[in-house]
N, C-alpha and C positions, 0 to 999 in steps of 0.2 A: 504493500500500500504506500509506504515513504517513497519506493523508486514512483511509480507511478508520480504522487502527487510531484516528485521532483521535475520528473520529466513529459507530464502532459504536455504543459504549456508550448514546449520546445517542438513534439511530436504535432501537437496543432497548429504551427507556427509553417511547420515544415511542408505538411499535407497543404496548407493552405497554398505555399509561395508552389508546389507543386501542380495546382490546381490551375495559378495564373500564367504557368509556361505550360498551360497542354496545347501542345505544339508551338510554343514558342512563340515570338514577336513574330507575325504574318511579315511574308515576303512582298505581300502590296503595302504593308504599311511603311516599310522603310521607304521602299518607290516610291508612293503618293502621299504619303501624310507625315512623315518627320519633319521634313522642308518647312512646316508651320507648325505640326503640334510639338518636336524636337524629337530626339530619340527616347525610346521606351515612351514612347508620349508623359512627357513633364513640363512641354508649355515652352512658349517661344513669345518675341513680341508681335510676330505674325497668326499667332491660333492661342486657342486657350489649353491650358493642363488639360489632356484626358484622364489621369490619376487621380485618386478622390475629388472627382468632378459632383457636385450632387446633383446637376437637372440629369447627368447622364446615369446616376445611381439610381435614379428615377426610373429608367426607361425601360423595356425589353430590350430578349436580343430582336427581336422583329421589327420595333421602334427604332433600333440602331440601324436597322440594315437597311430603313425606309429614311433616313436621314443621311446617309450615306450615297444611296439611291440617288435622291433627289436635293441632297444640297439643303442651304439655308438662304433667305431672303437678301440679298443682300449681300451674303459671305461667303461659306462657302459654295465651290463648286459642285457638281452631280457625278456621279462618280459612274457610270452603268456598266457595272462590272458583272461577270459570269456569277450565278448562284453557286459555284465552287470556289471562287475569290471570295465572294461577298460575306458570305455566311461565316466561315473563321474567321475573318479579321471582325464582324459585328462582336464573335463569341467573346475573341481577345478582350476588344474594346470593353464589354459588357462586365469582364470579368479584375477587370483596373477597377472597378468603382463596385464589385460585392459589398454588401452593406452590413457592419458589424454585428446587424442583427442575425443575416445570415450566417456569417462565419463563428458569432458566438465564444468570445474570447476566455478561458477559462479563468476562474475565480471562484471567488465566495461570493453567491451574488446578493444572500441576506449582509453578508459584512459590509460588503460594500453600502448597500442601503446604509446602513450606521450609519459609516463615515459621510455622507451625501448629508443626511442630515442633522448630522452629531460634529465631530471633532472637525469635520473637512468645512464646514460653513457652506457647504454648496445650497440648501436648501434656502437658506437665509436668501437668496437672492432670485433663486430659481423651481420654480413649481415642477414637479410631478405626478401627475394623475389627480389632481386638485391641491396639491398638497405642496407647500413652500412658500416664497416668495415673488415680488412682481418686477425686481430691477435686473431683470433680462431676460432670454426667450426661455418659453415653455418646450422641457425636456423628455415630455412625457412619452414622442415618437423615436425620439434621438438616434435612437441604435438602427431605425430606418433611414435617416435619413445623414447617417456619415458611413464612411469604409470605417477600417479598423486604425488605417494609416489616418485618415480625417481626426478619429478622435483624439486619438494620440495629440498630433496640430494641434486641436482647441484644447487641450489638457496645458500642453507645454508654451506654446503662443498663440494664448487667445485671441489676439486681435486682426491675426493672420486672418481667419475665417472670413472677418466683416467682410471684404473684397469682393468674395462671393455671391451676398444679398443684390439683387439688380434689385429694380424698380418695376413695380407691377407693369404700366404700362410699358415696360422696355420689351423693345422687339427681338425675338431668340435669336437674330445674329451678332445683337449688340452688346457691348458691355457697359449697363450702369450703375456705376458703382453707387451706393446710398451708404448716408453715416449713422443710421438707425442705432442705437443704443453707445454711438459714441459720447462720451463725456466732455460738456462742453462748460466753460463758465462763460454766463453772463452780466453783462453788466445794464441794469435797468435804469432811464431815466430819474428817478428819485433819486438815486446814489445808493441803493442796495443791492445787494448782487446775488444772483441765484446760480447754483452747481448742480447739474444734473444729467440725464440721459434723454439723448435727441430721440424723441419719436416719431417726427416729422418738420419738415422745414422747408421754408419758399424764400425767394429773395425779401419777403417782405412779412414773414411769421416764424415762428418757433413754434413746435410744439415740444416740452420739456418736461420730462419726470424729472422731481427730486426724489432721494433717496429713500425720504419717507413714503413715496408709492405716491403720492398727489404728482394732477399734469397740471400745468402752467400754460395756458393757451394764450401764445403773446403775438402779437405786431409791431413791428420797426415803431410805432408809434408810442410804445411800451418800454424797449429797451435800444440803446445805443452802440451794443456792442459783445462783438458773443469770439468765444475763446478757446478754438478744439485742443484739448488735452493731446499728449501723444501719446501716452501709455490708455490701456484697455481698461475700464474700470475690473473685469475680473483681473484676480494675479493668477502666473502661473502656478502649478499645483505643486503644492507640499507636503509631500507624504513618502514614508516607507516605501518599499518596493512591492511590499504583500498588501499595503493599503492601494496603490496605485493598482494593482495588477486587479483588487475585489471592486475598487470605484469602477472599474473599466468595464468587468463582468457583469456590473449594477446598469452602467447605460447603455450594454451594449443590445442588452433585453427588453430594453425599452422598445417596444413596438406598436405604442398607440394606446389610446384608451379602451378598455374592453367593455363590451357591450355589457352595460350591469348598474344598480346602482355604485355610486363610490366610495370606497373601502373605507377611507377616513372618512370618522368623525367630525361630523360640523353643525354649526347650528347656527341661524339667521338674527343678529341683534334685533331688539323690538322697535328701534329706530330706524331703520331700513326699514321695513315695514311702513310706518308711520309718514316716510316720504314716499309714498305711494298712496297711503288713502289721502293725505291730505297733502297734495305736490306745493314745492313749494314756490312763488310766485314768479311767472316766466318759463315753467319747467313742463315738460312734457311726458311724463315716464310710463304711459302703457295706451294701447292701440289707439284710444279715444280721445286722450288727455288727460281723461278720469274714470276710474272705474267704474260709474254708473255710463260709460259710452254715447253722454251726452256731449257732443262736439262741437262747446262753445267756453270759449274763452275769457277770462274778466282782464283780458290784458285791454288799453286803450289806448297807446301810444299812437298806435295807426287807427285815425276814426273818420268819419265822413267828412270830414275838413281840410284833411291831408292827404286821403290815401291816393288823390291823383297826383301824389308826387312819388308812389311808390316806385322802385328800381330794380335789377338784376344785380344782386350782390355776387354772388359766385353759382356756378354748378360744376356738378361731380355727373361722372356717367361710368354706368355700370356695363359690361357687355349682354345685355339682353333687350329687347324693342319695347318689351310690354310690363316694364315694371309696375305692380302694383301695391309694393310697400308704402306705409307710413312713416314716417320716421320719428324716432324717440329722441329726446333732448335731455339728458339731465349731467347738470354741471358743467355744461357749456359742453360737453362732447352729444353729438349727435351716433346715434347707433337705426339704420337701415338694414334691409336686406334684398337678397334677389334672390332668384336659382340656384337653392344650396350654397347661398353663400352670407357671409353677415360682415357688413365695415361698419367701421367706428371711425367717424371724423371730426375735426375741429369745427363746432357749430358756428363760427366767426368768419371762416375761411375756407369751408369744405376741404381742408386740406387731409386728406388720408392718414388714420394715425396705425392703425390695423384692418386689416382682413382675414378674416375666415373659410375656408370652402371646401366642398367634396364634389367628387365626380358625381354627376346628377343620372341617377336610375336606368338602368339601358331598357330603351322603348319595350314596352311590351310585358314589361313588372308591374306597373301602374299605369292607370290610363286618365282619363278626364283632364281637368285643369292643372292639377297635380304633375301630370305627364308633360305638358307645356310647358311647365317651369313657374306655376303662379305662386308666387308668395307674398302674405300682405304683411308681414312685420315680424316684430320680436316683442320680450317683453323682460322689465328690467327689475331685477331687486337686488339691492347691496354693494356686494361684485362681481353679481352674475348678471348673464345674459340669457335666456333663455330663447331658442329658436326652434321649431319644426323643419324637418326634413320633407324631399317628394315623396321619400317612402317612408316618411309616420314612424321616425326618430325622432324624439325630444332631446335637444340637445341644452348641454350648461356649458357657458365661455367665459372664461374667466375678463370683466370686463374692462382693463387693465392692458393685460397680455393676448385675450383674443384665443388665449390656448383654452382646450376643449379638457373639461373639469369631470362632466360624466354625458355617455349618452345610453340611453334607454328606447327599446321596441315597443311602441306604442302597443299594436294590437297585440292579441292572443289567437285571436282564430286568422287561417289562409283564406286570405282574399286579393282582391285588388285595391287595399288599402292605400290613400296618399294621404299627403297634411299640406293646406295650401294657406288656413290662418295662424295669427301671430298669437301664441299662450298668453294667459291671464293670472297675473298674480294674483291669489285670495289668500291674505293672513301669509302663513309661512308654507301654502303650497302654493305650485304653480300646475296650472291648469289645460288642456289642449284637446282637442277634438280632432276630429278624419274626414278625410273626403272620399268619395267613391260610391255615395249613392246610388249612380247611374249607369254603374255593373252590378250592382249586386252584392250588398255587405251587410251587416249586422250594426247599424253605427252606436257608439257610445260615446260620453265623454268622461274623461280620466284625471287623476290629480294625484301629483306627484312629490313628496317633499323638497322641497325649494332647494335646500341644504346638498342633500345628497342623491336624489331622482331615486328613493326608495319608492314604490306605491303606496298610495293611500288608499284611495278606492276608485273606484270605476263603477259610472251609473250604464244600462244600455237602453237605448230608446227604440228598442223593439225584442218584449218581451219575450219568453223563453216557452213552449206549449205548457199552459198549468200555470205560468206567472200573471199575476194581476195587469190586466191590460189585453193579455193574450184572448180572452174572449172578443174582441174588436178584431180577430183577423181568422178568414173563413177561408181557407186554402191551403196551397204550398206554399204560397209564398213567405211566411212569416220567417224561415229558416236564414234568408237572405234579404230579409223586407226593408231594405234602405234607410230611412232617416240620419243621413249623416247630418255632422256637426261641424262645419267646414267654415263659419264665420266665430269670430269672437264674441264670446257672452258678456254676461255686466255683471256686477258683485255691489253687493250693499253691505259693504261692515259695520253701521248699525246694527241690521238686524240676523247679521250672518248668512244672508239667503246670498245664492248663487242662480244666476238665470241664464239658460242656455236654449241658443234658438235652433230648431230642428232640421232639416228637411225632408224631401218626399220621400215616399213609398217607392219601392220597387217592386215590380216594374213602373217605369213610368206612368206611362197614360195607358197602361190594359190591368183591369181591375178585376180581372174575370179569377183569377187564383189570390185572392184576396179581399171578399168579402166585408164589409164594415166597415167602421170607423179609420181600422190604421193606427192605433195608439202606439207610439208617442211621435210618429210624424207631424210633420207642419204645426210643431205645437211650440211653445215658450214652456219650459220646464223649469221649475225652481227648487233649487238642492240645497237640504244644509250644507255649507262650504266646508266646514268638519268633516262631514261624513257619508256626503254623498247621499242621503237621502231622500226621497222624494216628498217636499212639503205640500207643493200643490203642481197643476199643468193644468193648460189654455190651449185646445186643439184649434187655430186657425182656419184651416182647410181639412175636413174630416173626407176621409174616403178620394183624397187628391186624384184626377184624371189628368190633367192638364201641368203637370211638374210647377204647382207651384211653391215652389222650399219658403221654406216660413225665416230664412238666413236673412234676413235686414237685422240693421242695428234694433237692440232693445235700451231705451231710453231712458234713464231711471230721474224724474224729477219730484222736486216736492216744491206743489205750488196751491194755488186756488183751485177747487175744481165744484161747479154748483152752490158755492156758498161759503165749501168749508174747505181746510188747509188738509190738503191728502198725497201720499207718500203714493207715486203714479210708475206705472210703465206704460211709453207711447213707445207704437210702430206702426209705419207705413208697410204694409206684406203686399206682397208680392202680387196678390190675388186681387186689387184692387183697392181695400177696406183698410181706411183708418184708424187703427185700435187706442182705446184708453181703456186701460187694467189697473185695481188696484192692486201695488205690487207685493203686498204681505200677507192679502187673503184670495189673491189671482181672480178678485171679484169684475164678472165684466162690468165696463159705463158706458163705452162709447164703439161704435162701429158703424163707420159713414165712410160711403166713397169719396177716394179723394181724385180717379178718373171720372171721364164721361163717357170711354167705352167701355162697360161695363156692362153683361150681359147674360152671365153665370148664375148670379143670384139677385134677387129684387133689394136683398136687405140683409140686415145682420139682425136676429128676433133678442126678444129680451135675456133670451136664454145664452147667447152667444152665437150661435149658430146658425151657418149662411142658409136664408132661403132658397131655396132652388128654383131655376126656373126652367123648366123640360124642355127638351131640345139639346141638352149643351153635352153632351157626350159621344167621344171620339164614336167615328162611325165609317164603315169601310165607303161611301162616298162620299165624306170630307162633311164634317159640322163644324160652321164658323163661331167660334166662342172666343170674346174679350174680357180679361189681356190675353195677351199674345204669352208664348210658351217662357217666354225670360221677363215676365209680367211687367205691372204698372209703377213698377220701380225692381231693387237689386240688393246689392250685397253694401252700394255706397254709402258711406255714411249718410246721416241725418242729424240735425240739432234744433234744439226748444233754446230761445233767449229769453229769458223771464222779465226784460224789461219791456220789449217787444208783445211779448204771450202767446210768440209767435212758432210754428213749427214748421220748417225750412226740410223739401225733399223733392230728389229729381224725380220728375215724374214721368211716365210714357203713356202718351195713347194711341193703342195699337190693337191687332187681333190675330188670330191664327186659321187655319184649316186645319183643324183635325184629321187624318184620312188613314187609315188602316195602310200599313208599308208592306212590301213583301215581305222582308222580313220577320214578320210576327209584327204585334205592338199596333202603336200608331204613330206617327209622327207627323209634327207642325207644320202647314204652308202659309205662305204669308200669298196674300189676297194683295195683287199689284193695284187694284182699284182703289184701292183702301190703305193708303203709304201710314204708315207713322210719323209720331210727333213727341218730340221732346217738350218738356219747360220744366224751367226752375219755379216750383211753386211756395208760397206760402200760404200756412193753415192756421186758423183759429184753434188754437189749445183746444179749447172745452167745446167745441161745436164741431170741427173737420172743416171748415166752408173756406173755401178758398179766396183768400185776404187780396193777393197780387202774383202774377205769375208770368214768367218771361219767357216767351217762346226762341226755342234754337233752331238752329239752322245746320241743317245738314243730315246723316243719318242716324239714327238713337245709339245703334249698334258699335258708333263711333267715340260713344262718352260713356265711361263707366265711372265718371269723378263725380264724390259726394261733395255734402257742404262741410262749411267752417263758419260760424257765429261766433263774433266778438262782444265785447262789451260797449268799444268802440263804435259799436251801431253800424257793424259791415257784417256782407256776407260775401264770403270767396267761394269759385265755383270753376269748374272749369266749360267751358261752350263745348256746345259742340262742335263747333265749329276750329276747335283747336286752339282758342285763346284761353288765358286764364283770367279771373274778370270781379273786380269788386263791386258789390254793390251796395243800396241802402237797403240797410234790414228792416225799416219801416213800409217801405215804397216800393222796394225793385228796381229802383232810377241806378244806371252803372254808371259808377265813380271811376272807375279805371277798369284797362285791360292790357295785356300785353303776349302777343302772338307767340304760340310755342310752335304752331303746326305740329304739334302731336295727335297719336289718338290716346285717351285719356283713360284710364285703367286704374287710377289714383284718388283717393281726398287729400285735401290739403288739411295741413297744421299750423299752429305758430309756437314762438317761444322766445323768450328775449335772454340775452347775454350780454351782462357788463352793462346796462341801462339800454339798452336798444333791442325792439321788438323785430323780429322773421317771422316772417309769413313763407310755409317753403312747401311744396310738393313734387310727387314723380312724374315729370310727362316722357313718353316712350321709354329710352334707356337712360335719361336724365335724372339727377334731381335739379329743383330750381329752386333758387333760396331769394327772398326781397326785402330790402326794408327801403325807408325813409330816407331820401336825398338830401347828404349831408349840409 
């Protein structure tokens, strides 16, 4: 056992360097590639190192041999060599950059842990699998993403590596070099000076951590003069030989976060919390602004006096066309999302501080909205970030560092499960729902400790045969019977109640294996936030034909309502009808249309429930029924301004053809005699009667932006038309607008930093951020 333990390392050492000469340095690479990469490829000032290279540690040998193949943009040339050349020299290549996680360097890898977190201080600065520090990158993949020779380098000369990091937007033949985590001092206009780590920087901003983990979000306007260190803020390593040899076995197994909740222990302060129910002024911190998902603002800097001086402060663009995230603000960094992917930027300056991302689901895992890429947000408590995946991963990010803290598999049963909304903080969990309806799923919504993505409970919104509810469904269907949870609910921590809005049955519009009501579809459900209970539920659309998801914002206000001071849930659904719920005993008040195609039902009866009017079901020669199949409004937000009393929502008037498809089902035609119509309307609180409303121009199918109410006496909105557009929240008279030519898939937000109020939303791959002309 001594010889062994003596001579592992050596025999691994050996086999390993045996490994990267099978067959030796290729005969084309001396020919065509040392002249730039140098000999043994170690880098030249014409090519870069192929030796612990990490995009190429990255790549296949297939990847290699298609890079080779066909060259770089720019750089290199194409090489179109025999599949007998080709294929050894990709292996070679491939085998310079093995990744220590691969090769597995021997050690003691619990020792190692110690020392990382014990006597070596590495923790102090550096996380692992949630667990460390925030003054440099998170290590929790590491052993993928160096050789064994790379880590070696960051052990002995840390600062060696930085060279490495390019610049998101840098193009793969280029080299940009970034000084991200370099140590810089600077010196601030007052005469005080700040030392820290660059997070990001422009000619004309800093973005700066000090050591205590706070960022510093400045502008040349701020400071006078900034000062790069030359040594690395980490030193190099000091340890024994048996400590070096077990730290190294410790990262070199580093492989990523596993699927699970996370190992350590953690627990969420109650003040973190506390800036979430009650944000604090200018602050943005969860889908709506506020966790009753009422999207209006008491900010007033920007009011009807001024707002036609508003301006384009900066924008950020993401690589995807149809972004339809919100973005969160708190403490002046801005945190967004796209397609599996999540940035954090300088709310001042949109300047890039982190990103996050994974390869997004290959076609055919997921399907619907999901499969596109639709994501509408994140959601923020403490130091986490909290994001959904395409494929119905709840993810935690460390909100700092951007590194990935724990992630967890939403569903439990196979399906074609996706996640297209942003989770919801309630108390100390965090909250998420699923998309996929419209094949075929079991939908629920789930809630997860904040801390560590342990579960807590999971409610389903279609019963189990024998579960209470399950008398409401007369077929097969109920096995598979839809109701997903695919927008963000609203949380009242007063009362602890959680509301979560539903969607349709499956199948869509064929009702024939599915008899009844459909409980818990198209309904507004209300859960202890504890415990996932079910308090009360409000079925919308009972027995849905016509797909209409009951996913609009649920509105939580407490105002006037007939006389007396009542704690409300408004929503504009989908189906036409404007609802007022009381929201603690899900008592119906009100249900009035807020279109005029409307043709489904005469009325909503005292009871709740829509009257019907015969005729309006799918039928194999086409039945015209209004709304139309993506109804008289959507997913967009909405908001009530209580000085106004006014309730603000885009509206559609439209219709469909019902008509029996080949394929089984029925599916939607739009009636070309009978075009739709957009407008911005507003509603009477307590009545539904439409106040003022501004018709758009263009196609409906082209704006999926909600509103934003201020206090300021504005409403923002996006046209259809492609513009983004202030108006009077009393009147409708627009105060300003400013052309994006986008198609609009976004609501806008605001939020102020350092005394100055944003107004900023997504159009297409953009975001667009505005304030007030200095």
């Amino acid at each position: 056992m001594n010889w062994w333990n003596t001579m592992a390392p050596w025999i691994t050492a050996c086999l390993f360097f045996c490994f990267l000469l099978e067959g030796a340095e290729p005969e084309q690479f001396a020919k065509l590639c040392a002249g730039c990469h140098g000999d043994g490829g170690v880098g030249t000032d014409r090519g870069p190192a192929l030796v612990n290279n990490r995009k190429l540690g990255k790549r296949s040998e297939e990847q290699i041999e298609r890079l080779i193949r066909n060259g770089t943009q720019g750089g290199m040339p194409p090489f179109p060599l025999a599949e007998s050349e080709l294929r050894p020299l990709a292996r070679w290549v491939h085998a310079l950059n093995a990744t220590a996680y691969d090769v597995k360097p021997e050690g003691d890898e619990r020792a190692g842990e110690r020392f990382f977190f014990g006597k070596g201080g590495c923790g102090s600065c550096h996380m692992v699998e949630g667990r460390g520090g925030v003054n440099g990158p998170d290590l929790s993949d590491v052993g993928k993403q160096l050789s064994p020779g790379g880590l070696e380098q960051a052990l002995d000369n840390p600062g060696a590596g930085s060279r490495e990091r390019t610049a998101s937007g840098c193009p793969g033949w280029a080299w940009c070099p970034q000084d991200q985590w370099a140590v810089v001092n600077v010196r601030l206009r007052d005469g005080s000076r700040l030392r820290g780590l660059v997070r990001g920087r422009g000619k004309h901003n800093l973005q700066l951590q000090t050591t205590d983990g706070r960022l510093h979000l400045l502008t040349d306007e701020e400071y006078d003069g900034i000062e790069r260190e030359a040594a690395s803020f980490m030193p190099p390593l000091n340890a024994t030989a048996g400590e070096r040899r077990d730290l190294i076995a410790y990262l070199s197994r580093r492989g990523g976060i596993p699927i699970g909740p996370m190992r350590a222990k953690a627990e969420i302060p109650e003040a973190a919390i506390q800036r979430i129910v009650q944000p604090a002024p200018g602050e943005w911190p969860t889908y709506n602004g506020s966790l009753g998902a009422n999207r209006h603002s008491a900010l007033t800097q920007i009011n009807t006096g001024n707002a036609g001086k508003l301006q384009l402060e900066w924008s950020y663009a993401i690589p995807y066309p149809r972004l339809e995230t919100t973005p969160l603000v708190s403490e002046g960094m801005m945190f967004l999302s796209g397609p599996n992917r999540v940035c954090a930027l300088d709310g001042r300056t949109g300047r890039e501080i982190w990103c996050y991302s994974r390869e997004r689901t290959p076609a055919g895992k997921i399907a619907g909205d999901a499969a596109l890429g639709a994501n509408r947000g994140v959601a923020l408590l403490g130091d986490r970030v909290f994001f959904a995946t395409d494929n119905a991963h709840l993810l935690c990010l460390n909100r700092i560092t951007g590194g990935l803290m724990w992630d967890v598999a939403v569903p439990e049963l196979p399906g074609p499960y996706g996640s297209t909304a942003a989770p919801l903080v309630a108390g100390d969990l965090v909250v998420t729902g699923v998309a996929g309806g419209d094949q075929g799923i079991r939908g629920f919504v789930a809630a997860y400790k904040a801390a560590t993505g342990e579960p807590a409970w999971r409610f389903y919104t279609v019963p189990k045969p024998g579960e209470p509810g399950s008398e409401t469904w007369r077929g097969k269907a109920i096995d598979v019977g839809g109701g997903a949870t695919w927008l963000t609910g609203s949380y009242d921590a007063g009362s602890g109640l959680l509301y979560w809005p539903t969607g349709n049955p499956f199948p869509d519009t064929d009702g024939d294996e599915r008899g009844g009501d459909n409980l818990y579809t198209n309904s507004v459900v209300a859960l202890e936030a504890k415990t996932g209970k079910l308090k009360w539920h409000f079925q919308f659309t009972p027995h849905d034909l016509h797909d209409w998801d009951a996913t609009e914002p649920l509105v939580l206000v407490d105002t006037k309502f007939r006389g007396r001071e009542r704690k409300l849930l408004l929503q504009a659904n989908r189906n036409g009808f404007y609802y007022v719920l009381d929201r603690l005993s899900g008592e119906f008040l009100l249900g009035r249309p807020f279109v005029k195609k409307l043709t489904w039902a005469s009325g909503i009866g005292a009871d709740g429930r829509p009257q019907l009017v015969e005729g309006n079901r799918p039928s194999r020669q086409g039945t015209k029924t209004c709304p139309a199949v993506r109804g008289a409004t959507n997913w967009y937000s909405t908001a009530f301004n209580p000085a106004t009393r006014l309730f603000y929502v885009m509206a559609v008037e439209d219709c469909n053809i019902y008509k029996q498809s080949k394929l089984g089902g029925y599916e939607p035609y739009h009636d070309a005699a009978d075009p739709p119509r957009k407008y911005l309307r507003a509603l009477d609180v307590e009545t539904g009667r439409v106040v003022w409303e501004i018709p758009q121009v263009g196609a409906p199918e082209a704006n999926y932006s909600g509103v934003l109410s201020t206090a300021g006496g504005v409403v923002f909105y996006g046209e259809t038309g492609g513009g983004f557009a202030a108006v009077d929240a009393r009147t409708g008279r627009t105060l300003w607008h400013f052309e994006t030519n986008q198609v609009w898939k976004a609501s806008p937000m605001t939020y102020m930093v350092k005394g100055r109020q944003y107004v900023a939303i997504a159009a297409g791959g953009n975001i667009f951020s505005f304030a007030l002309a200095r």
